[in-house]
Each structure stands twice: as structure tokens, then as C-alpha cells.
N, C-alpha and C positions, 0 to 999 in steps of 0.2 A: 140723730147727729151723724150718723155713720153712713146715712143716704146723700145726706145733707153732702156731706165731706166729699166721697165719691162722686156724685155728682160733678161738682166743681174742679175736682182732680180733672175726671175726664172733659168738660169741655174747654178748661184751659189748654190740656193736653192736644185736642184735636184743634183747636186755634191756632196753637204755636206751630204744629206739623204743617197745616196748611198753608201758612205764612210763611213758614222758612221752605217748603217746595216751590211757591210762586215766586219766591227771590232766587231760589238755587234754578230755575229753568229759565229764569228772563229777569236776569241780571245786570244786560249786555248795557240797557236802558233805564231810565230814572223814570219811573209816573210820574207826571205832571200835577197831580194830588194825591192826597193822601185817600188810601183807600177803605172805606167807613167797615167797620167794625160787624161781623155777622152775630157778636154776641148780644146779648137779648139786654136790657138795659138794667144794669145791677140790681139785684137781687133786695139791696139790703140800703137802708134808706136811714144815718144813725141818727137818734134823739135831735144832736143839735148837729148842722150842718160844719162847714170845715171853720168859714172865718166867727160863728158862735163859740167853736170849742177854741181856738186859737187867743180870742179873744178873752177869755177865761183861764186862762193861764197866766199864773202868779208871781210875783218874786220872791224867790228866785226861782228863774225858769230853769225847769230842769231838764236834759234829755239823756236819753243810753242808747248805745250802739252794739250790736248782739250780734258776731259774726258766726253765726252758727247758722246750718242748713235748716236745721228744724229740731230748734230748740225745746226744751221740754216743759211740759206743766206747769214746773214749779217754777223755771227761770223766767216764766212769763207773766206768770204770777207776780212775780218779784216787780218786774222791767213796769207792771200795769201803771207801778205807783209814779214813776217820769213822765213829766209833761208830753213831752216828744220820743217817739222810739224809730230806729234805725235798725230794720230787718232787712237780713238779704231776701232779695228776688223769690228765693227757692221756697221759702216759706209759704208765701201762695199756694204751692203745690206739695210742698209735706205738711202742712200742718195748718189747712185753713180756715180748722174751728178756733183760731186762736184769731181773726180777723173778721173786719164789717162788723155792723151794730149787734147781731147776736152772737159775735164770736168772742172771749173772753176779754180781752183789751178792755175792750169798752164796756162790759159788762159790769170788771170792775172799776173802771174809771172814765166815765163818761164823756169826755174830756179830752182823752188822748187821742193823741195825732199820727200816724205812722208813714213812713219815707221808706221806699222800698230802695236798697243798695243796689247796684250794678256797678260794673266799670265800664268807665267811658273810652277806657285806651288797650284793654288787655284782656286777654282770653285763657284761660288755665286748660292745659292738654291733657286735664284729666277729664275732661266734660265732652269731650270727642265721642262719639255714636252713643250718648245717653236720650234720654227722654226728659229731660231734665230742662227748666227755663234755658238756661248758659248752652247746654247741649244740642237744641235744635238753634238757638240764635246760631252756632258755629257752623252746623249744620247750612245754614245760607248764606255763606261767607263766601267772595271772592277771594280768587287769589291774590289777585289784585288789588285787595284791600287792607293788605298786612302790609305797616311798616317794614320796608326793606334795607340792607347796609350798600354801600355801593356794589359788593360782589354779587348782589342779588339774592341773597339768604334772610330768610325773613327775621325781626331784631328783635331780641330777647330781651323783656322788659326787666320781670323780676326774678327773682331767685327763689324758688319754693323751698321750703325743711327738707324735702325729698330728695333736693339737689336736682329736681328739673326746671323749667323757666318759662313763664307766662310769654307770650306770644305778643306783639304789641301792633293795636291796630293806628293806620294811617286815617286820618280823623280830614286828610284832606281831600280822600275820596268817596263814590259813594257810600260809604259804609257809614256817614254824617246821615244819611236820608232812613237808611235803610234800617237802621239803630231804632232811632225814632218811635219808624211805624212797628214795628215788632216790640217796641215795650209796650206803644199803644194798646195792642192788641193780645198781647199777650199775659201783662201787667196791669195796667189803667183800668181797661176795659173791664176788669172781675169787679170790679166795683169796692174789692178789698183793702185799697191803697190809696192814702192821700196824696203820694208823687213819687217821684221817685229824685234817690240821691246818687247823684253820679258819684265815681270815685273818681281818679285822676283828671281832673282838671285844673290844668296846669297855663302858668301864663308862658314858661319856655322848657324850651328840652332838650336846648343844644349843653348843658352840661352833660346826656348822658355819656357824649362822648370824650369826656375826660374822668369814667369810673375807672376805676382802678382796677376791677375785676371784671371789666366790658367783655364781654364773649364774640360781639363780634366785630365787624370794619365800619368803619363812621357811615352816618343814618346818610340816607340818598332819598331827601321824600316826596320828590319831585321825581322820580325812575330814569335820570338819566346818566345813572355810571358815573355819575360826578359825589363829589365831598361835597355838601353846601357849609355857606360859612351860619358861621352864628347867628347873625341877623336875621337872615333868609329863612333857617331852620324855623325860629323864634315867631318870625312872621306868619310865616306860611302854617305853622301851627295853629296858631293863635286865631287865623281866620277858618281854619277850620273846626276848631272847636264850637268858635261863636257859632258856626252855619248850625252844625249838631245842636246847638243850644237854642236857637232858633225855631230849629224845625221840630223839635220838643216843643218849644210853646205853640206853633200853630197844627201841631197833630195831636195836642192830648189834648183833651174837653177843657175848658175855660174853667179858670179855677184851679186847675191841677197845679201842685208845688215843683220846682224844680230848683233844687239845692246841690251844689255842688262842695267838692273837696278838692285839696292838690295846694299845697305851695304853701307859705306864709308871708310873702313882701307881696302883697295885692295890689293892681293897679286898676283903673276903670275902664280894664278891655272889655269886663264881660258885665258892663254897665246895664241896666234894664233888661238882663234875659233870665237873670240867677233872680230868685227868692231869698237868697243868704249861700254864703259859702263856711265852712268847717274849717276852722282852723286846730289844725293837728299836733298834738305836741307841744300841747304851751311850755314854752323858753327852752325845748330841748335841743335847738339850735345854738343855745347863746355862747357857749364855747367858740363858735363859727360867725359872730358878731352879731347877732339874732335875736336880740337885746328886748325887754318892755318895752321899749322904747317902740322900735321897729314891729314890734308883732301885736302889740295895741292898735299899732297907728292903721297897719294893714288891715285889721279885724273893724278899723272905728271906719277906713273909707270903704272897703267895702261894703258895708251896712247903707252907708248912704248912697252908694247906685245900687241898691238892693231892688227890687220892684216888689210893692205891697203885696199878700200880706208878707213881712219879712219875718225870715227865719234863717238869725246870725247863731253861728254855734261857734263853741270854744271847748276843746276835751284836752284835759292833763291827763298824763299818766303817770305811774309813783306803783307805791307799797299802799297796801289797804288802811295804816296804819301812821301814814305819812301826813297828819293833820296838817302842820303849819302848807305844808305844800298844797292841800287842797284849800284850803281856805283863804291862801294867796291868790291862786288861782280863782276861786271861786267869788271873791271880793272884787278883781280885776275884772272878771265878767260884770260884776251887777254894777261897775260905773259907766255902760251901756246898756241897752233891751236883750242883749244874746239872751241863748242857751246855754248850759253848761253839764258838764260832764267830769268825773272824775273814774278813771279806769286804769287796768291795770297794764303792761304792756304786754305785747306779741297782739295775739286773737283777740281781740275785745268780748270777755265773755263775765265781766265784774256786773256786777248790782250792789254796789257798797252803797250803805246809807250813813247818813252824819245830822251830827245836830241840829247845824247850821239849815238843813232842809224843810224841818218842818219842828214849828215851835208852837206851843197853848201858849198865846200873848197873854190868857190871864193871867197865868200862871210863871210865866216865863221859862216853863221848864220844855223841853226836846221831847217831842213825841211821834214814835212813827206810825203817822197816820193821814192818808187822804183829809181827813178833817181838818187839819192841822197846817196843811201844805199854803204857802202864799201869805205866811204872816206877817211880811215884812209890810204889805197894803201896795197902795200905788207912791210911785216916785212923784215928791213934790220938788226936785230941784236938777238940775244937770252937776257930772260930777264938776268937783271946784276945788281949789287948793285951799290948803284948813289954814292958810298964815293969807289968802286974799281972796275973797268971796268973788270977786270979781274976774278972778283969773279961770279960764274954763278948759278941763280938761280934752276935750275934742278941737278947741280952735288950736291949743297948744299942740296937740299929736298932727294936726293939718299942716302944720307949721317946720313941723321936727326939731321942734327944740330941742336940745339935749339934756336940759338943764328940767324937764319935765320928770326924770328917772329919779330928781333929786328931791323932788317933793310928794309932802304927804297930799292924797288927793280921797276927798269924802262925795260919799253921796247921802240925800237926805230921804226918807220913805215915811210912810205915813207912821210907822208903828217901829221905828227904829231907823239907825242910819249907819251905814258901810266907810271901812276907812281899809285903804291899801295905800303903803309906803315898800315901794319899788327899787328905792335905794340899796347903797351899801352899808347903811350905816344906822344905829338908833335912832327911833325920833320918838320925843314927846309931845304928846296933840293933848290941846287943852280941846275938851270937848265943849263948853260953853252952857252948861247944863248939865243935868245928873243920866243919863242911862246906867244900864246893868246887863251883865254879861249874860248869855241862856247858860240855863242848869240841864248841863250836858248828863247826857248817858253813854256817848261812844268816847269823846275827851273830856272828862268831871273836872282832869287837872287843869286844862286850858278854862273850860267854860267853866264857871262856878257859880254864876250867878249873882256875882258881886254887884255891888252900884256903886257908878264910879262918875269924876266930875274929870279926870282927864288920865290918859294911858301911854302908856310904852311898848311902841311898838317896834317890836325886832328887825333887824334887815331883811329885804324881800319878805315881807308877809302882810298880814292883810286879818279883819276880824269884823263881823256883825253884833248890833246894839241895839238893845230894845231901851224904847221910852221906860223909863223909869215910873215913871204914872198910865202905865198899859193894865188896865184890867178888866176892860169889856169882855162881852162874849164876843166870843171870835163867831162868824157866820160859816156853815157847814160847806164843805166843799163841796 
């Protein structure tokens, strides 16, 4: 293992150098292709290929996000049991026995999918003369390729704990191309990684220049000593993100994921180039009008210009502890395909499990185990409102009703069925048949087990139901 490990260390290592000197001496030019890959063609070949194991994943689907350089043993251990996992970049290169078919992931969970993190707009000034993925990408950075303010000073995206500030790259010059082929090559190419997930991918960015704590003079992203207005910023953004998104799908191998993050009001700019976008913060906007309403609806159209296979995600944040929150959340996802995520805020570094994850349908009771996980079967219905079978929760959110927030909305699965009431207010759902609640072990009080022919549900929450007549073997995952 420790040959194995080094090994890989070093020829990522000597890829990425090499990539970032032929960008850092001939710059000036854009290659007219992409330039093919001198690593030797992956190493590691896993049991089932990418849309097998995709394909194989349950309801509810689950994923985590682990913003740690190189996470340790046990957290990975943990993270194996999510459907989908979300490691930064750097792992690759600290910790690559935990990746590819004989690396741990998938050793214990055959199944799992992995999204390698990057940002697509920002560079942290702590990664300056490392050897590090981030460190030699900055390493063949134009100057020219940093977001600048009209005085010419390059714009500081984010605010680190440190009190220093990410550096923001201009997405409408080459640095769209040049991104690209350096994760190619750098990333793709180990053979360790099903895609990668961009971070800020954003539809606009002319609010940064109404932050309150902006550090510097409004964005210039065109270099010519002018303020642009809103629009223009907006636009000229926009097209160059797509280019960047673009040029990911035709420089990484066919097949590669490319999932993005950034924003919650979605529109279908980046139509056919995303595999699913991340939606951040479920309802941590709604204070700022951000509503279910508007953060389903952007979650339900982007799914649909998703390009196959899709991978929609959806991550709340809370207290580890904070059930009705997760399970609102968590209910809200599965009257779609997403992913889902419950974690904690700042760093993403949670692996909290819950009942709702994984249940023995014969038994009805919550168990944490791979065996266990996807009990709810496959979806026999789209969601629907529980007062008119015929009213369908995606044509309503297409629509923007407002009057969608106010109803309870179910979905039907083979071995249970999901109800989220969105509202402000109680409701009682006649469930039309007998289910029964799962016999929790992290909430006993919420889940109990009961069988019930119709329930009360709280304002903003949300709960899963097993058939009341479930008691087959479940099949082994």
C-alpha cells in the first residue's frame, strides 16, 4: 500500500508541474486542443462501472461533502456508507488509498460515487509555492486572469477565518480553457475520481458589488477602467462560465460527471453542460424571500436541463440534533431523484446518520447499515397533492404558484411513502390506508413505530412511512 500510495503521489505530482510550466511559459496563446494526457490509462478498473453503480443507488439517495485536505481513516470510513461523496481535489494526493476500486470507498461500498471539489472562481493565498493540486494550478495563472476592480487591483472574493481573502478568478478569460485541461490532467486522468464538482457556479455577480464589507472598487471584467452595469457583469459572466463548463465536457473522457454549486434561483443558462447542480443551504435564505417555494422550484428546473446521468443535490445545515429540520429537508428532496445531505455549518466535516436512512422493511425498525440502505424501493408515482391526485408537484413549481407552499404534497414508493407540508401552519393528511412510523434509534420519540391511517403534521416538516404490510426480506445491498 505504501508503494502503491507513493507511487501515485509522485506521478500526479510530476503531471501537475509539468502542466502548470507549459501554461506558466506559453500562456500568451490558447491550444487549439486539448492536449492528451502522458499518464498511462488508470490504474484501477472498479467492479461496476460509473452509470452501474449510479444506477444502484436507493431511496433515499444519499451524499456528504467532506471539506477536509485529507481526511482521516475513520471519517472515511464513516462518509463510505453515502451514496455519493464530495472530496476536495487534494485528496488525490494526501490520501489516495482511500480512492479507485482498491481504495477504501469502495471497498466498503461498492457503489459509491466520488466528485472531486474545486473552485471554479477562487484561489486561497495560502496554496502560493506549494506542491499541492491548488498550488501548482496557481502556479500557471495569468495575471491576467484574475478578476480585477476598475483600479486595477485584483477582487477579493471571500473572507477566510484568517482574516485573508480568496482571490477571484475571471471565468471570461483564458483561465476557462486552461482550468479545464489541468484538472484533466491533473485530477481525471488518476483514474481516482468520477468528476469533478465545481464550487461557485453562479448565474450573477453583479451583487458583489453591493457587499457591505467589499474590500475593493466595483468589478471591471472586461479591463477597461470602467464600472459595468449589472447586466453586462451578469452576462458576460454567465458566458463565461458556460465556455469553462463547456470545455470540461469536451477535455475530460466521455462519461466524466460535471456537477456544479453556487446560487439558489436557477435558471436554464447552464442547460445541457451540468450533470446536477448543489443546492446550498436549504431555506437559509428565506428570511431574504427564499422561500420553498422558490428553492424547490430552482432545484426541480434545474434537474430537468440536467444532462444524463443526473446528479441533483440538496444539503441542509442545522444542529446534529435538529430532526424535524432534517427530515423536512430530507422529505423535500425525495419528492424529486436528488441527493441529499444533512450537515453541519461552517467546514463541512458531519457524517450524522438518522433513521430515516436506512430501515429492515421487515422489521420496520432503523438500522445503520449498507444492508439496509434504499428501503423505501423505487418511486411508483410523481409527487402530488394529498387533497387532489391529479394536481403534480413539478408542473405547480414550473408554474410558481404560491398557493403550492400551502399544500401538503406526497410521494408514493414501493415500500412506503413520503409527505412534506411546507406550510405555516398544521395539517392533517388522511393517509388513505394503514402505514407505520420506523422504530427509530436516533429520534424513538418522533419515530415510534406506530401504524397509523392518517397524521399531523407540523408546520415546515416533513416525515417517511412504511407499508404497514412490509415484511419481506429486503435484498442485500
Amino acid at each position: 500500500m505504501v508503494k502503491r500510495t507513493s507511487l501515485i503521489v509522485m506521478t500526479v505530482i510530476t503531471i501537475m508541474i509539468a502542466t502548470a510550466a507549459v501554461y506558466f511559459t506559453v500562456r500568451t496563446t490558447r491550444p487549439k486542443t486539448s492536449q492528451t494526457s502522458t499518464l498511462a490509462p488508470p490504474v484501477y478498473s472498479p467492479l461496476f462501472n460509473l452509470n452501474e453503480r449510479l444506477g444502484r443507488h436507493p431511496y433515499p439517495r444519499l451524499f456528504v461533502q467532506l471539506q477536509h485536505y485529507a481526511p482521516s481513516e475513520e471519517m472515511i470510513n464513516e462518509a463510505a456508507n453515502w451514496d455519493l461523496l464530495v472530496l476536495d481535489a487534494e485528496v488525490i494526493l494526501n490520501r489516495p488509498e482511500f480512492l479507485g476500486s482498491n481504495g477504501t470507498i469502495l471497498q466498503i461500498n461498492p457503489h459509491a460515487v466520488v466528485l472531486s471539489y474545486f473552485s471554479s472562481s477562487d484561489v486561497l493565498p495560502g496554496h502560493r509555492e506549494t506542491t499541492t493540486i491548488n498550488g501548482i494550478f496557481i502556479s500557471g495563472l495569468d495575471d491576467g486572469w484574475y478578476m480585477k476592480d476598475v483600479n486595477g487591483s485584483r477582487y477579493l472574493l471571500l473572507q477566510l477565518p484568517d482574516g485573508n481573502w480568496s482571490e477571484m478568478l475571471n471565468l471570461t478569460t483564458e483561465v476557462n480553457f486552461y482550468m479545464a485541461d489541468y484538472l484533466n490532467k491533473a485530477v481525471i486522468s488518476t483514474g481516482l475520481t468520477d468528476g469533478i464538482f465545481y464550487d461557485w457556479v453562479m448565474e450573477n455577480i453583479s451583487w458583489l458589488n453591493y457587499r457591505t464589507n467589499n474590500p475593493n472598487a466595483p468589478l471591471d471584467i472586461n479591463n477597461d477602467g470602467l464600472a459595468d452595469l449589472d447586466d453586462k457583469l451578469n452576462s458576460l459572466w454567465k458566458n463565461g462560465t458556460k465556455t469553462l463548463l463547456n470545455n470540461s465536457r469536451n477535455i475530460f473522457p466521455s462519461g466524466t460527471l460535471v456537477v456544479g454549486n453556487g446560487g439558489t434561483i436557477f435558471d436554464n443558462t447552464y442547460k445541457n453542460v451540468l450533470n446536477g447542480r448543489m443546492l446550498e443551504g436549504f431555506l437559509e435564505g428565506e428570511a431574504w424571500g427564499f422561500g420553498w417555494l422558490e428553492v424547490m422550484r430552482g432545484h426541480y428546473l434545474m434537474h430537468l436541463v440536467s444532462v444524463e446521468p443526473k446528479v441533483s443535490l440538496i444539503m441542509a445545515n442545522g444542529h446534529q440534533n435538529d430532526f424535524k429540520k432534517m427530515r423536512f429537508a430530507l422529505a423535500s428532496t425525495l419528492m424529486f431523484d436528488g441527493y441529499f445531505c444533512y450537515t453541519n455549518y461552517g467546514a463541512y466535516q458531519a457524517t450524522w446518520w438518522y433513521d430515516e436512512y436506512s430501515v429492515d422493511i421487515s422489521t420496520g425498525a432503523a438500522v445503520k447499515s449498507l444492508k439496509y440502505k434504499g428501503y423505501l424501493g423505487s418511486p411508483l408515482s410523481e409527487a402530488y397533492n394529498v387533497d387532489d391526485r391529479d394536481e403534480f408537484l413539478g408542473i405547480s413549481l414550473i408554474s410558481g404558484e404560491a398557493a403550492v407552499e400551502e399544500k401538503v404534497w406526497r410521494r408514493d414508493f414501493k415500500n412506503g411513502i413520503v409527505l412534506v407540508n411546507p406550510s405555516n401552519s398544521e395539517k392533517v393528511v388522511e393517509l388513505n390506508g394503514e402505514y407505520k412510523k420506523i422504530k427509530g434509534i436516533y429520534d424513538p420519540f418522533f419515530n415510534d413505530g406506530r401504524i397509523l391511517s392518517r397524521i399531523v403534521l407540523e408546520p415546515k416538516s416533513g416525515v417517511v412511512l412504511l407499508r404497514a404490510w412490509n415484511n419481506q426480506t429486503q435484498k442485500s445491498f
